[in-house]
N, C-alpha and C positions, 0 to 999 in steps of 0.2 A: 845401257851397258851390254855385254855382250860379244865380245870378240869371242868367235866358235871356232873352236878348237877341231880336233879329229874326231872322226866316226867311227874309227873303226870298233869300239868297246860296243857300237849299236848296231852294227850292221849289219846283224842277225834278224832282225825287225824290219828292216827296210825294205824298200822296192830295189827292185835292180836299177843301174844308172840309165838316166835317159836322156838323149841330145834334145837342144830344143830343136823347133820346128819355123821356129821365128828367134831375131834378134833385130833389136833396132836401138839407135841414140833419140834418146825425143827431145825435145828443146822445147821448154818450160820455163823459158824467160830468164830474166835478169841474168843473162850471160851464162848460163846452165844447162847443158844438155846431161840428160840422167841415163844408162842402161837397162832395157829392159826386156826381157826374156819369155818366151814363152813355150814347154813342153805341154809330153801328154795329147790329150785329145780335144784337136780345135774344137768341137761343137759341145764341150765337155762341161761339167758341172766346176766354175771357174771359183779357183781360191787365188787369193792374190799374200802372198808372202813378207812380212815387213821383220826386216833384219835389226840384229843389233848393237848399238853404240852408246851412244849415235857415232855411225863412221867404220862400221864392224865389216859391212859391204855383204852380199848372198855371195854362195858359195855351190858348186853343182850337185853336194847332198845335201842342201836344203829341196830339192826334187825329188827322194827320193821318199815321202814321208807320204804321198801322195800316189794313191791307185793311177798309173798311165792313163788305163783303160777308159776309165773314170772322169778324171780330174784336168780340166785346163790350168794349167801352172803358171802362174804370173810370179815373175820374181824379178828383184829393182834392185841397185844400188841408189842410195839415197844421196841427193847431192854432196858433190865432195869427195867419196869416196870411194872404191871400188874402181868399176871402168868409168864411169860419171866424172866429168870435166864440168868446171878448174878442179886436179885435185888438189884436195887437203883446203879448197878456199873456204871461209867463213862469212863471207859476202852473201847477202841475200840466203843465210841460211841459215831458218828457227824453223818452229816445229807447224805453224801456220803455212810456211812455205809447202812444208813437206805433207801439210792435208790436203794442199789444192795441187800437188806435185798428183798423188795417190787418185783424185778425182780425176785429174788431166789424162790419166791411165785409163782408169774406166771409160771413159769415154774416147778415147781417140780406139780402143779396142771395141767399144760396141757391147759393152755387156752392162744391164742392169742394174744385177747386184750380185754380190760376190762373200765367199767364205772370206773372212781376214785371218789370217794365222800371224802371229808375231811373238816373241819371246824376248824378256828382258826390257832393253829400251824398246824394242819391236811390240810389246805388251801395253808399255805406254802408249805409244803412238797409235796403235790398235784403237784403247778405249775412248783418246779423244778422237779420234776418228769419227768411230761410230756413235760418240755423241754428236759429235758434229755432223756428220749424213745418217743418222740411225734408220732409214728409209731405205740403203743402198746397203748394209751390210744384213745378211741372212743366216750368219751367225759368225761368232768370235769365240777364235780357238785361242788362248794364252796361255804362256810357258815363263813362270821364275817372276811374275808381275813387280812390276815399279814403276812408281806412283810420281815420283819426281816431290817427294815432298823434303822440306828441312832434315826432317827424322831420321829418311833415307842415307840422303847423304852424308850427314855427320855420322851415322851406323858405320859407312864405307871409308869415308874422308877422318875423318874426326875420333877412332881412336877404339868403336866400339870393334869389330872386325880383327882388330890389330890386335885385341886383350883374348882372341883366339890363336893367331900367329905372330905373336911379337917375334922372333927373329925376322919372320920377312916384311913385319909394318916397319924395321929398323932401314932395312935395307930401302925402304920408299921414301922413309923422309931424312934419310941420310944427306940426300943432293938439295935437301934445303937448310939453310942456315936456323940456329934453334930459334931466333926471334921471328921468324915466319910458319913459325909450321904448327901456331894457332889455327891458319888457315890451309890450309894446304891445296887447296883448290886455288886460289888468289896464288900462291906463292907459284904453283906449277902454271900456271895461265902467263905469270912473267918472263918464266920461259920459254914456252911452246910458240910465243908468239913475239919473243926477240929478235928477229932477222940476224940469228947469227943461226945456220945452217944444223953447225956440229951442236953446238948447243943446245937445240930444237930437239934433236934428233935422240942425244943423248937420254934427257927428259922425256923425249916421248918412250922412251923402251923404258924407262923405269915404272912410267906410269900403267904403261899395257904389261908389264911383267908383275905389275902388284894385282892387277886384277885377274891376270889368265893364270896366277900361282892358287888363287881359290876358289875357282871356277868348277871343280869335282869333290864330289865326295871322298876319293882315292889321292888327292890331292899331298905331293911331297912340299909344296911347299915353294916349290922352286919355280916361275912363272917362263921360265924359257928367255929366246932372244928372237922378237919379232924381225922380220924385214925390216928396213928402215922407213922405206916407202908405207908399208903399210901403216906401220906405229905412228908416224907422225902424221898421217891423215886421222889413226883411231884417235889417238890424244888428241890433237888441235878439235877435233870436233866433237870428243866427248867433253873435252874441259870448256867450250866455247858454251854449250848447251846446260852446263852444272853449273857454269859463272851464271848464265842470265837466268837458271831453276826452270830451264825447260820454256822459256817464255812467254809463262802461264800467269795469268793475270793475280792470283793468290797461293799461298802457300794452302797445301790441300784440294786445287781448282777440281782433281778427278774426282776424288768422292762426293765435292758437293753437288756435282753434276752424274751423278749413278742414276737417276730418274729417269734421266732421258736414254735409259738404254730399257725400262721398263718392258718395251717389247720386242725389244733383242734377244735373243736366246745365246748363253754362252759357256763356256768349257775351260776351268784353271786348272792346267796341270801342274804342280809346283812339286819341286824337292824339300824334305821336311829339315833336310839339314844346307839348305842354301846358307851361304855368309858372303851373296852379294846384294841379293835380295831377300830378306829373312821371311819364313813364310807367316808374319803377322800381317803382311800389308796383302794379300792373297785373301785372307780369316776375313781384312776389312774390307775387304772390295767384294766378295762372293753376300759379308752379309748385306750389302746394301742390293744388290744382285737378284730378284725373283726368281730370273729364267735360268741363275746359275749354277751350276755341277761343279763344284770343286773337289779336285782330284789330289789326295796327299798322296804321295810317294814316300814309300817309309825310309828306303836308304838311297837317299840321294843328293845332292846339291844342285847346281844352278843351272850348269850347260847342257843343251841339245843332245850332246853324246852320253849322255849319262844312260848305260842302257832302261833304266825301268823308267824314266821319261820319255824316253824313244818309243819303246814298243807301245804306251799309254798314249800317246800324241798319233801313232797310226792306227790302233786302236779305236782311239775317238773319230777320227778321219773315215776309216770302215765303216764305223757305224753311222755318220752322216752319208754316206755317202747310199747306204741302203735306205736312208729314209729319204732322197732324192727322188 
């Protein structure tokens, strides 16, 4: 999850903006070139950035959360969407593509091992990550965590969410007929991926307007009106990844697998009033967690901009950054 919103409520906390220093397309197979970025300082203590959707795409203040001086900046758009071609395709694109996308970085840049910062879906993918190479990551910074489990998204999908904003869960499952909207993932996947354009299109703004309407703690309620381009890359590829549950081999696959981060060191900064990711799944990942610091945030919700998640997120960043 994850489409990020403005900065501007955090941008008292931030660094100043930075160009990068590099841009390149990398071609990662099965018909997929991905964008990827890098500010800061080339010979630099390198964090590599994992955005949120899936299909939310980085953004040039997601650079800014990071010391220049300091810090080599790696930041991606993840197949699909963003600058990353085909956009909005679903083809050759699970979350196993996107760990050996994430390795294929490391190594075509030359760096060992690397800070992962991620938030939301960016948090998910973070943790299998680093189960998956827990040798290459040097620590994990996460913001709003989710787990991709059933719980999750019946909380978002299924009605729990909505019994805090019902006018605008009405206004989400309004564009579904009532004998479908048992599921609503299934019912919106029929559309996102109908080849009728306006269709597509339509359904995707409803879908990214129900998430980016509770996305802050300050939240009116009202989700806005995406680009069309973008919406219907964020929808087709967040709905493609919640139809298949993340394409994780069991329901629960990240906490059974918390071990293998044993000697990972890691950092949850969570809003205590998130309602897209509720901070009970944060509670269940820090305990299974040794090396990790979780960070409540008393008045906050979900998104990057939320100032007291901002300045705690550059905060932790500083402070690694001295222990470097």
């Amino acid at each position: 999850m994850d489409k990020v919103s403005g900065h501007k409520s955090a941008v008292q906390y931030l660094f100043p903006p930075v160009e990068p220093f590099d841009r390149q397309m990398l071609d990662v197979g099965d018909g997929h070139t991905i964008y990827v970025e890098q500010s800061g300082r080339a010979d630099g203590l390198p964090v590599v950035v994992l955005h949120g959707g899936p299909g939310g795409g980085c953004s040039p203040a997601m650079r800014r959360y990071f010391d220049p001086e300091i810090y080599r900046i790696i930041l991606f758009d993840q197949r699909g969407c963003g600058r990353s071609r085909p956009h909005a395709s679903v083809e050759a694109n699970t979350t196993w593509h996107l760990v050996r996308d994430i390795e294929q970085i490391r190594e075509t840049l030359g760096i060992d091992r690397w800070i992962v910062f991620g938030g939301s879906w960016g948090a998910t993918l973070a943790l299998i990550y680093g189960q998956t190479h827990p040798d290459r990551a040097l620590h994990l910074v996460l913001r709003g965590v989710f787990t991709m489990t059933e719980g999750e998204l019946d909380w978002f999908y299924g009605g729990g969410a909505g019994a805090f904003w019902p006018e605008t869960w009405v206004r989400f499952v309004a564009l579904i007929p009532e004998e479908e909207r048992h599921d609503l993932i299934a019912a919106y996947h029929k559309r996102l991926f109908s080849g009728d354009l306006a269709q597509e299109i339509t359904h995707a703004k409803a879908w990214s307007a129900w998430e980016n309407a509770l996305a802050t703690v300050q939240s009116t309620g009202v989700g806005g009106d995406s680009p069309a381009d973008y919406a219907r890359a964020f929808a087709r590829l967040e709905n493609h990844y919640f139809t298949h549950r993340g394409f994780l081999e069991e329901d629960g696959h990240i906490l059974a697998r918390m071990d293998r981060l044993r000697d990972v060191p890691g950092t949850i900064v969570q809003g205590r009033y998130d309602m897209i990711c509720p901070p009970i799944t944060a509670h269940k990942v820090a305990a299974l967690w040794p090396k990790c610091d979780l960070r409540m945030i008393p008045v906050a919700g979900h998104a990057l901009s939320e100032p007291g998640i901002s300045a705690d997120l550059v905060g932790v960043m500083q402070k690694l950054a001295r222990r470097a």
